[in-house]
C-alpha positions in Angstrom: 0.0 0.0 0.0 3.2 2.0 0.3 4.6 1.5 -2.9 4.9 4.2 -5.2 3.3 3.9 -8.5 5.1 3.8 -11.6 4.8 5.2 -14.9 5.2 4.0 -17.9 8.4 5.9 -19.7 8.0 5.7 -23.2 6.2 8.6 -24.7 3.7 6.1 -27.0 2.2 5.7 -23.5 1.3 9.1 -24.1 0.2 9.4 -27.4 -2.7 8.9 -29.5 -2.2 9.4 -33.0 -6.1 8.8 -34.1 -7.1 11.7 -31.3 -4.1 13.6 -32.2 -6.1 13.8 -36.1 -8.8 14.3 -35.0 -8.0 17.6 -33.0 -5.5 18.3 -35.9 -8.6 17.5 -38.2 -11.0 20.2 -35.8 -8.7 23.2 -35.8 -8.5 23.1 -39.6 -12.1 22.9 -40.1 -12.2 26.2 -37.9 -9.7 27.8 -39.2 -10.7 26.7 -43.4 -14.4 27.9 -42.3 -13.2 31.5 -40.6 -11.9 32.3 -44.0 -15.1 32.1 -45.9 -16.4 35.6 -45.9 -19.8 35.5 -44.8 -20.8 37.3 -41.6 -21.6 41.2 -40.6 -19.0 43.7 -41.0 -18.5 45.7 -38.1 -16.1 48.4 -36.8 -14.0 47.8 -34.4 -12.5 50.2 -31.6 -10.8 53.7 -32.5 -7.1 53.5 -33.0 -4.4 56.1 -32.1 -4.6 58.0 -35.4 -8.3 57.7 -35.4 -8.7 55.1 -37.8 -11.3 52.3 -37.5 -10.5 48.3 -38.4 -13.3 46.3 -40.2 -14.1 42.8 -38.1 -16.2 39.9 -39.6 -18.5 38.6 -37.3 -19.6 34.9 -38.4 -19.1 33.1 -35.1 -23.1 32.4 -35.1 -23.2 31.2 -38.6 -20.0 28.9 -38.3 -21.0 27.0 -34.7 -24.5 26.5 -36.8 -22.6 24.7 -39.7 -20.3 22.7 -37.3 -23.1 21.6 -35.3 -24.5 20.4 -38.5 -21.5 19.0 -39.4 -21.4 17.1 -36.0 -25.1 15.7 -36.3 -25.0 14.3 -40.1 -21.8 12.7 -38.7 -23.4 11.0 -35.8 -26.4 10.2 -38.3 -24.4 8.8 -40.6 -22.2 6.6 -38.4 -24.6 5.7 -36.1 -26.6 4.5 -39.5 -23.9 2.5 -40.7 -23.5 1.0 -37.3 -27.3 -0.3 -37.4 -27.0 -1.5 -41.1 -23.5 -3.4 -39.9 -25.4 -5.1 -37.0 -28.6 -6.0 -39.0 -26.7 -7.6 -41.6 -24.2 -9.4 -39.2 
């Protein structure tokens, strides 16, 4: 009950490669679908010399097409699923 644990020292131990895609896989959806220029225009705070910069706002209508994206994935897996099992 004393003994102190021990950890495994390879760094495999450590590492997933299929989450590591799938994060890698996330942050480049985000970033490929911030470049698509839909969204409100708006000015942002005055600067030093008076000048105003121009922001896109289309945080609403990205989370709506990722949470899109997230359901016709679940739909779709979860579908193939069911159609494996009920041919198995």
């Amino acid at each position: 009950m004393t003994r102190v644990p021990t950890f495994p020292t390879a760094w495999q131990a450590y590492f997933n490669p299929q989450a590591f895609g799938l994060v890698l896989a996330w942050y480049l959806l985000h970033a490929g679908l911030a470049m698509i220029p839909v969204g409100t225009v708006v000015k942002g705070q005055p600067l030093k010399d008076g000048r105003q910069l121009e922001y896109r706002c289309n945080g609403e209508r990205l989370l709506t097409t990722l949470l899109l994206l997230a359901y016709s994935l679940q739909v779709a897996l979860c579908t193939s699923l069911l159609f494996t099992l009920s041919i198995s």
